[in-house]
C-alpha positions as CSV (number, residue, x, y, z in Angstrom):
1,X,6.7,2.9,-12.5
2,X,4.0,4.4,-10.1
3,X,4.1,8.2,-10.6
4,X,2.0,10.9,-8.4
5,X,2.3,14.3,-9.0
6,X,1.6,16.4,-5.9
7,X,0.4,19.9,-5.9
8,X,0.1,21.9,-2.5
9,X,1.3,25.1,-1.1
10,X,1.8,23.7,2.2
11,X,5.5,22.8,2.1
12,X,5.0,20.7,5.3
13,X,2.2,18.4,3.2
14,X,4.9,18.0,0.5
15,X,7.3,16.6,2.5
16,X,5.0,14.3,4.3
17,X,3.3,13.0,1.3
18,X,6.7,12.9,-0.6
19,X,8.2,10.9,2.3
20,X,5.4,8.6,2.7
21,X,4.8,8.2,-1.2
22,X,8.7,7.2,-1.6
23,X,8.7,5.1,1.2
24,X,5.7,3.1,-0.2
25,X,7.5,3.0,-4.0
26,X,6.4,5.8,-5.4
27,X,8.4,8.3,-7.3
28,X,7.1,11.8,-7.2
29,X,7.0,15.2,-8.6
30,X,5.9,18.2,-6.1
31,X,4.5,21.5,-7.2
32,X,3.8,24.5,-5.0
33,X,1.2,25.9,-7.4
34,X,-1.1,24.4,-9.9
35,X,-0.5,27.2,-12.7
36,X,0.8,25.1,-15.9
37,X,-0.7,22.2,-15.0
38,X,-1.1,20.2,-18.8
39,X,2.3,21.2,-19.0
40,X,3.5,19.6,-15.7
41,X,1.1,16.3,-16.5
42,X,3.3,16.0,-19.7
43,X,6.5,16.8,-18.4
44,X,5.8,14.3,-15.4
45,X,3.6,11.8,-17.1
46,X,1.8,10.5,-13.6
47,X,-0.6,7.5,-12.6
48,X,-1.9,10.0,-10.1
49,X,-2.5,13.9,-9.1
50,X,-3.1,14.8,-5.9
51,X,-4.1,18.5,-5.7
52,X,-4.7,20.3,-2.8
53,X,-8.1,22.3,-2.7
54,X,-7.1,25.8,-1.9
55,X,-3.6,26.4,-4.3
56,X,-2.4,29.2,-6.3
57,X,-3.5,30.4,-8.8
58,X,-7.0,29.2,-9.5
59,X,-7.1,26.4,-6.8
60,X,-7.7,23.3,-6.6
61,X,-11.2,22.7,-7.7
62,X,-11.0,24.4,-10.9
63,X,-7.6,22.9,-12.2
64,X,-9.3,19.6,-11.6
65,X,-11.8,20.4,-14.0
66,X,-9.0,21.1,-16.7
67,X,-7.4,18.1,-16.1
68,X,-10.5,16.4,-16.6
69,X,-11.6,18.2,-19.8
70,X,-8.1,17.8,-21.6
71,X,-7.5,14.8,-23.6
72,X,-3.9,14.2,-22.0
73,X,-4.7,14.4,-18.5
74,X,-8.6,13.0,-18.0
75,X,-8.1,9.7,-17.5
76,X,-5.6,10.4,-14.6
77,X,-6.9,9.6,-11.4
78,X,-7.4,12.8,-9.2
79,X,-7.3,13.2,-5.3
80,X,-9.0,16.3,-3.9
81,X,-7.0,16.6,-0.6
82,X,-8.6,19.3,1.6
83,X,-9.4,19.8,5.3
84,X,-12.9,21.3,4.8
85,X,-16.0,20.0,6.2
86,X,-17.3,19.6,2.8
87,X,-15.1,17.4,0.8
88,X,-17.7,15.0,-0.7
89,X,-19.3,17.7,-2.2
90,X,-16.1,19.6,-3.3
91,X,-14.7,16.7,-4.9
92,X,-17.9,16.3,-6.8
93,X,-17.8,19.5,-8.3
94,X,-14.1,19.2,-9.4
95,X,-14.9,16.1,-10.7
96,X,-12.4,14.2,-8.9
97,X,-11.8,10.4,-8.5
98,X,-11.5,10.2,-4.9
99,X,-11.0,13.0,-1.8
100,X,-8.6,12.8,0.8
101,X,-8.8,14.2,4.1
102,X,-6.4,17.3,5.7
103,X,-4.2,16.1,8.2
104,X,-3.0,13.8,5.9
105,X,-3.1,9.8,8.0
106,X,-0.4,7.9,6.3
107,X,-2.5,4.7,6.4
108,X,-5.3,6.3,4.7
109,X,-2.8,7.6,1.9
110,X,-1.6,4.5,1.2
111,X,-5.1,2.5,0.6
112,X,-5.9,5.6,-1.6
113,X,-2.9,5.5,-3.7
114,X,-3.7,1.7,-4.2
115,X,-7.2,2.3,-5.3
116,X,-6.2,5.1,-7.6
117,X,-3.6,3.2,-9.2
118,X,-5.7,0.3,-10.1
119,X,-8.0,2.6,-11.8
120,X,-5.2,4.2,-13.3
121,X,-4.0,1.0,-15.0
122,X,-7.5,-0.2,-15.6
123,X,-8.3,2.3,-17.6
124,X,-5.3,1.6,-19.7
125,X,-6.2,-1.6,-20.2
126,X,-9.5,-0.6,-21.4
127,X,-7.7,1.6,-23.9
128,X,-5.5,-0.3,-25.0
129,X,-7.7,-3.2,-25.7
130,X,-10.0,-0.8,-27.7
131,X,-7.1,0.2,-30.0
């Protein structure tokens, strides 16, 4: 099963991205805040995380960063999803997989979430061929 966990404070974005993520065969897990966030990876156990730049408590950027240094959550694809002018470089420093732009195009959402998933289950493949 294809499983994104959204973070964003925007409970307009939530909806939309829930709506279109369903609609598209997705099931997914929302957070308004990115506090907890190894502990929301395990309870959730997604193929993607798509967090919004500016979040409570320590934002967007920075929780990327955790998710990238734990051992549980690193090989999850991340999305930085922002509306600043920026984003290449902000998703850089996060050390995210991809970006995606604020408004949120549906179309664009979709072609991400294909991408990301494929890496996703590439990686797993990788692992699991290494074991």
């Amino acid at each position: 099963m294809k499983k994104v966990l959204v973070c964003d404070d925007d409970k307009s974005v939530l909806f939309l991205m829930t709506f279109v993520l369903k609609g598209i065969g997705w099931e997914v897990s929302t957070s308004e805040d990115c506090n907890n966030i190894i502990e929301k990876v395990i309870e959730h156990q997604p193929s993607v995380i798509i967090m919004d730049n500016i979040i409570p408590d320590v934002g967007g950027i920075m929780t990327i960063q955790i998710l990238k240094k734990n051992p549980v959550s690193k090989d999850i694809p991340a999305i930085l999803c922002t509306s600043s002018i920026n984003i290449a470089a902000l998703a850089d420093d996060a050390g995210a997989d991809f970006y995606l732009w604020k408004p949120v195009d549906s179309k664009k959402l979709e072609l991400l979430m294909n991408k990301a998933y494929e890496a996703f289950r590439l990686k797993n493949l990788l692992q699991n061929s290494e074991d």
